[in-house]
N, C-alpha and C positions, 0 to 999 in steps of 0.2 A: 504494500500500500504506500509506504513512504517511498518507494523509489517512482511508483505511477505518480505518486504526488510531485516531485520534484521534475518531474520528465513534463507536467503540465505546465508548472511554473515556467519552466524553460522557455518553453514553447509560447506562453504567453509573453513572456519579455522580450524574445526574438519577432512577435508580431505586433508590440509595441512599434519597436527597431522600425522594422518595417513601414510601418504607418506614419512615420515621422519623417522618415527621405522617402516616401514615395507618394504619386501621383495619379490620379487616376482623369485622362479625356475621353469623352464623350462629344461625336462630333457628327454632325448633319448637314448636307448640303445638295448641292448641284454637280451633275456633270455630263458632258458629252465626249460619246467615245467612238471609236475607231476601230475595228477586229477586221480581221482580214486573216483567212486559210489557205495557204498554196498546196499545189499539189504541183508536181515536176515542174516545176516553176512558174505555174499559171494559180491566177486567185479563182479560187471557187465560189469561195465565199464572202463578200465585201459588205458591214453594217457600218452606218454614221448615224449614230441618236442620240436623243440627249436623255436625260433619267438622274436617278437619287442616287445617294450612296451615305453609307454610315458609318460610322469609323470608330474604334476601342483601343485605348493605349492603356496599359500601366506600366509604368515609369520608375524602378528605382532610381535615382541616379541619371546619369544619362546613359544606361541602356536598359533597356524592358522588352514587352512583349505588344504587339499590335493585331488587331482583328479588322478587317472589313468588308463589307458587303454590300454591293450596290445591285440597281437594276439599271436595264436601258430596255425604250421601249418600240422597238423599233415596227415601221407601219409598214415596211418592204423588207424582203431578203430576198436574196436570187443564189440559190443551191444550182451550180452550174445550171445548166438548159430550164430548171423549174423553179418560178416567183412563188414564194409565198408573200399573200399581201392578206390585206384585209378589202373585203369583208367575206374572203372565202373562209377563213379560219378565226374562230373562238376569240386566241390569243398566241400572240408571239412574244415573248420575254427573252434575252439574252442579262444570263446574273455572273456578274464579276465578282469575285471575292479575293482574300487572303488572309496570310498566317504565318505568323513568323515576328522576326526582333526586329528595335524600334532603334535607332541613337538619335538621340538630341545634341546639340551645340548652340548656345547661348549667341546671339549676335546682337551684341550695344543690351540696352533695358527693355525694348518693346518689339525686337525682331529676336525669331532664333529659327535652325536650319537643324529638319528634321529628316531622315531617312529610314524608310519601311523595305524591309526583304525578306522573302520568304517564300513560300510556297504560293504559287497564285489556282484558283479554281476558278471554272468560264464554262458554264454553261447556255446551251441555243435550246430552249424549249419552246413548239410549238402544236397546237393543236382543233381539232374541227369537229363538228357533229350533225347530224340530222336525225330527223327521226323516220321512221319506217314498220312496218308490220314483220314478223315473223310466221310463218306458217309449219307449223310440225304436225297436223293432222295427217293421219293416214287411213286406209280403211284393204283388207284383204275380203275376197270374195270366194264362196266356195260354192261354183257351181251343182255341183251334184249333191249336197248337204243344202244347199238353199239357204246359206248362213253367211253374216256378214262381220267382221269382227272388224273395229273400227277403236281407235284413239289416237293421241295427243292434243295440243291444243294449238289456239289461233291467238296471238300477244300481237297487241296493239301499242302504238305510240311509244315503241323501243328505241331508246337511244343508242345511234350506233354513232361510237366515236372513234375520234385516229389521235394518236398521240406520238410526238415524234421528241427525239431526246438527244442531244450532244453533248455530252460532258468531256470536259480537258481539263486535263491536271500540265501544270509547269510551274514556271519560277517568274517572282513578281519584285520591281523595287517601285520604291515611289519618295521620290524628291520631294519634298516641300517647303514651303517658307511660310515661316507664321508672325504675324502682326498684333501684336497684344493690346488692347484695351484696356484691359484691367487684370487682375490677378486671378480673374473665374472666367475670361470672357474673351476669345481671342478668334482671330480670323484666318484662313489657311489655304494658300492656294498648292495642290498638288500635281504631280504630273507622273501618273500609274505607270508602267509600262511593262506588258508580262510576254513571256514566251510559253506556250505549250508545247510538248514533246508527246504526249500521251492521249488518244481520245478514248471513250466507249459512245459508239450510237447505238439509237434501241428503236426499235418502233412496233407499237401494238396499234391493233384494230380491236374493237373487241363491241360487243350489245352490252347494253347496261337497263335492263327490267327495272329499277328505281322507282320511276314514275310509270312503266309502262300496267295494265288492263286485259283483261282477258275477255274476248270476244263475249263467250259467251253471260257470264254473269257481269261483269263490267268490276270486278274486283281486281285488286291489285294482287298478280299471284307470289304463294309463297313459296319458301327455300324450298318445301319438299316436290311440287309441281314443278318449276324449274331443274332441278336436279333429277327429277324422272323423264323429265324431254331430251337431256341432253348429253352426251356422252361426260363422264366423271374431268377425264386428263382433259378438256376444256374448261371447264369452268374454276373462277376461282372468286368463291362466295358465289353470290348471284349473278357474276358477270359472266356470261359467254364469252369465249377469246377466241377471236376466229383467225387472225395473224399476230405473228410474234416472232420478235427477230431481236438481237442483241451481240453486238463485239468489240474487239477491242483491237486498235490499229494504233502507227507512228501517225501524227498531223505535224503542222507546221502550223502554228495562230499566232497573229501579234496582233497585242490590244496596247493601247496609245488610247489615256482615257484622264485630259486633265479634270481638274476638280476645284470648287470652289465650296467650303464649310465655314461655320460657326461651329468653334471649340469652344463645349464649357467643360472646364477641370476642376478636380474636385481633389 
């Protein structure tokens, strides 16, 4: 017991320590960015949008640990020969993020020069739906018996949707200068810029019975009526998957994604 006690103590005086040289920013802002994928040395893929982005430092000292995550949102892409735009599709989001350490350097009283590196993550997600019937009725006839043996059902107002996925992992830094105002309250212009080496893309199609209705009674059908229409290795919960595709390849992406925040630190 005395030695858990003193193992506590410790522990709390070391995160005294802590709390006293260290820093925590919380940061919000604007940006527009730039992604671009080659492929043998042709861009396949080329976005320019503008969008959020959020930012997390803590600070011992001047070096620590940084998090950030942005969106852009962009209203076109063009995947070599095929645009996705709007309003064929739901939603297109491209999310920038990262991970990794932080250094600060003091410049004069109300400037200082911050640098973020680390792991960057860059995903392209996009996706579409419509709705449609399903029909799984069948019926077998036996002539010479005079007998008809008939079932499944008839599901109305099925969402059938597409979902598409690009995920890249690579390495991110991000330049910044920051303007202080006050001692909570400071401004920051950055300039992201990441390499990916690594993607996975995925793309499902799949029915989604949610909202969909059964012809005949007009009720919404349940798990066990869905899972007796339809083969087991399809379905997963209530959703029918009728494509499904997923791998992992070399890409080549560069994002160039400057930024404009309000840091409050605490």
């Amino acid at each position: 017991m005395k030695k858990i006690l003193i193992l506590v103590i410790l522990i709390s005086m070391g995160g005294l320590v802590f709390a006293q040289d260290s820093f925590i920013d919380v940061g919000v802002g604007f940006q527009y960015g730039l992604a671009k994928v080659f492929e043998d040395g042709t861009t396949i893929r080329d976005i320019m949008n503008p969008g959020l982005v959020a930012t997390f430092r803590m600070n011992p000292g001047a070096i620590g640990f940084f998090g950030r995550i942005g969106l852009l949102f962009p209203s076109k892409v063009k995947e070599g020969d095929l645009t996705v735009a709007y309003p064929d599709y739901d939603y297109i989001l491209f999310v920038n993020g990262g991970l990794g350490v932080t250094f600060k350097q003091p410049i004069g009283d109300k400037m200082g020069f911050i640098i973020d590196a680390g792991v960057s993550i860059n995903d392209l997600t996009y996706g579409g739906s419509f709705k449609d019937n399903i029909d799984t009725r069948w019926s077998i006839k036996i002539e010479q018996l005079g007998q008809t043996y008939s079932g499944g059902q008839y599901f109305k107002n099925v969402s059938m949707k597409e979902t598409y996925n690009d995920f890249a992992i690579g390495l991110i830094i991000n330049p910044a200068l920051r303007f202080s105002f006050s001692q909570n309250i400071s401004m920051e212009l950055g300039m992201a810029v990441s390499y990916d080496f690594l993607r996975y893309r995925s793309y499902k199609f799949h029915a989604d019975f949610t909202h969909s209705t059964l012809d005949e009674t007009g009720n919404k059908p349940s798990s066990d009526v869905i899972q007796n229409n339809f083969p087991a290795g399809k379905l997963e919960g209530d959703k029918l998957i009728l494509e499904s595709d997923g791998k992992w390849s070399i890409v080549q992406q560069f994002t160039f994604i400057p930024s404009l925040s309000v840091i409050f630190s605490f």
